[in-house]
C-alpha positions in Angstrom: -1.5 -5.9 4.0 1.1 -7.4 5.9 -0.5 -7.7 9.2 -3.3 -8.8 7.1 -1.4 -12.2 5.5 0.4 -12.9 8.6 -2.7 -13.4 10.6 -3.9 -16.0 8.1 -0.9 -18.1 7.5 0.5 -18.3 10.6 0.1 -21.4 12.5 -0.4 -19.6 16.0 0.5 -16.9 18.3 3.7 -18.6 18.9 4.8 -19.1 15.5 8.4 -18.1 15.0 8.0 -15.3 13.1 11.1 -13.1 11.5 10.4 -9.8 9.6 13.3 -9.4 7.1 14.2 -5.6 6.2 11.6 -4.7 9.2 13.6 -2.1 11.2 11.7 0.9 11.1 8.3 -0.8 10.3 5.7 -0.5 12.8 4.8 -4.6 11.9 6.7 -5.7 15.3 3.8 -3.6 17.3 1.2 -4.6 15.5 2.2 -8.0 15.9 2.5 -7.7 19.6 -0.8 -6.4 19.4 -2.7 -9.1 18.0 -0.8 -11.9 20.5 2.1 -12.8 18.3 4.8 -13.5 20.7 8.1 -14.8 19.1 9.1 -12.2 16.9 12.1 -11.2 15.4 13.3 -8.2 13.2 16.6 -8.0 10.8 17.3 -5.2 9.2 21.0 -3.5 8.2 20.1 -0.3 9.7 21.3 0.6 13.1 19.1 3.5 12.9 15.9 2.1 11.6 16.4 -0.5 14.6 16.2 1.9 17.0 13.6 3.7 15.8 11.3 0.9 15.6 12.8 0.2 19.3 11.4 3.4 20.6 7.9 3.2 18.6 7.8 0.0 21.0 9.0 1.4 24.0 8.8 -0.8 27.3 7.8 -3.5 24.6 10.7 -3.7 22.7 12.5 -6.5 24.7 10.1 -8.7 23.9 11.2 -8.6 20.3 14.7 -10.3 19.3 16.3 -7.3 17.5 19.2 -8.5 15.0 21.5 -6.4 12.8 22.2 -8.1 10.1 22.4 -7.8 6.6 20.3 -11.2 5.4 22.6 -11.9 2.1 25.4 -12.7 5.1 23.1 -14.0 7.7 23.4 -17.8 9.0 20.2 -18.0 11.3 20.7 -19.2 14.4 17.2 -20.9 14.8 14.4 -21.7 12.6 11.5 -19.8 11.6 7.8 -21.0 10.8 7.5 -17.7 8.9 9.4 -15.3 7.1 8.2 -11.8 6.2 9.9 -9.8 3.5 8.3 -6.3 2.0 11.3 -4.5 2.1 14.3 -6.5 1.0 13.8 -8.2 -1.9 12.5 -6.0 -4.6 16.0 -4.2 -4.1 18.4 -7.3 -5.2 18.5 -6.0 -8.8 21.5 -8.9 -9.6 20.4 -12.3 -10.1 23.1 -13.6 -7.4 22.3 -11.9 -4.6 18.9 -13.1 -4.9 20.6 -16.8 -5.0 22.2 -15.6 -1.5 18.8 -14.1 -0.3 17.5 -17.6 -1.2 20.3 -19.7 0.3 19.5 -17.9 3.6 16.1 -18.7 3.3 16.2 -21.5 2.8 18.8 -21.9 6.3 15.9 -20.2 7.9 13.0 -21.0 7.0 11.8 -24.6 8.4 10.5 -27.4 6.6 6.5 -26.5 6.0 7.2 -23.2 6.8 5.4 -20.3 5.3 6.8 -17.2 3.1 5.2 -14.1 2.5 7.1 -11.3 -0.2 5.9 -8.2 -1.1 7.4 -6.5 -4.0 7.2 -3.7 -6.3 5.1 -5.6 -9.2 6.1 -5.0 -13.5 4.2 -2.1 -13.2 5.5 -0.7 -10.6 8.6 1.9 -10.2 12.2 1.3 -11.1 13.4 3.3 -8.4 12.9 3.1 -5.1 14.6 6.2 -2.5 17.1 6.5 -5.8 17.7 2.8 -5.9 16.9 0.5 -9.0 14.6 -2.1 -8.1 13.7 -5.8 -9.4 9.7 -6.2 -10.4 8.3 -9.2 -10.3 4.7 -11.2 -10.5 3.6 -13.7 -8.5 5.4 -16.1 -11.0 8.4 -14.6 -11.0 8.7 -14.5 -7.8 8.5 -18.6 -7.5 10.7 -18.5 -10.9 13.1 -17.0 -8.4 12.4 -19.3 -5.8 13.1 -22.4 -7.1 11.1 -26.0 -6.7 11.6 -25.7 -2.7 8.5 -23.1 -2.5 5.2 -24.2 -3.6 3.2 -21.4 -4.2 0.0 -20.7 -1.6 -1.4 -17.3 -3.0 -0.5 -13.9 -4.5 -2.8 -10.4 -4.2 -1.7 -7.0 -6.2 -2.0 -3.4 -4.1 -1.9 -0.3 -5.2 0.1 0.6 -2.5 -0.4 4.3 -0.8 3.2 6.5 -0.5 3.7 8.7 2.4 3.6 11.4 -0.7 0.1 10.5 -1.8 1.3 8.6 -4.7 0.6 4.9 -5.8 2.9 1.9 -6.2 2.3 -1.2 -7.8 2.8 -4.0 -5.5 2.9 -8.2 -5.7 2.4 -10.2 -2.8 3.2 -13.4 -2.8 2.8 -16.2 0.1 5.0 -19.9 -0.5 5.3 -22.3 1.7 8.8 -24.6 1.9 8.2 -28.2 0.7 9.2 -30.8 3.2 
């Protein structure tokens, strides 16, 4: 799904592209893969950085690898798009989704494009033993604020590495100028 959203609402292969929470995703790859070539990937995991290193192999230093937990993170550039599937469903306090949107909004550029995926109201409250926020599409630009106008929003049943099914939102924005 995310490969999927990313390759229609990103302006080009060069598009600035940052995947928040993406350390041991295979996105990076795939991205690379279909010609993306300006990636980068925050996560707070050492570990799932490296991991997601070595599924790359000789590729990996063409990705900019940071590790950084985003609720402390002052980018040092701008992004055209921001990818989150990972992050944001597991701010369960209301102020450290202000913080995740303060450094959004430092890192995101004006026109730029936003793309969440969540677990949706549905969904589970637990996550690997965590509590999770669920949100629809609305609630997600509730959370936003007036800087994000919304583009679209899909639902997934989402398949688990365990065979089970998880409620998801997606949600793309776009940052008003």
């Amino acid at each position: 799904m995310s490969l999927e959203i990313i390759r229609s609402l990103a302006p080009s292969p060069d598009a600035a592209i940052v995947d928040v929470g993406g350390g041991a995703s295979w996105l990076a790859a795939a991205l690379l893969d279909q010609g993306f070539q300006d990636l980068t990937v925050l996560d707070v995991s050492p570990a799932a950085l490296e991991m997601s290193q070595a599924q790359l192999g000789p590729l990996a230093p063409r990705v900019n690898w940071l590790r950084q937990d985003v609720l402390l993170w002052s980018p040092a550039r701008s992004y055209q798009l921001w990818h989150d599937r990972a992050v944001f469903h597991f701010l369960v306090d209301p102020r450290s989704r202000a913080r995740y949107v303060e450094a959004l909004e430092r890192g995101l550029g004006k026109g730029g494009r936003l793309i969440l995926g969540v677990f949706a109201p549905d969904g589970p409250s637990q996550c690997s033993g965590l509590p999770v926020a669920r949100f629809d599409a609305a609630g997600l630009a509730a959370e936003l604020g007036p800087g994000f106008a919304p583009l679209n929003a899909w639902t997934e049943q989402h398949a688990t590495p365990d065979g089970g099914c998880q409620a998801f939102t997606w949600a793309a924005f776009q940052r008003r100028d």
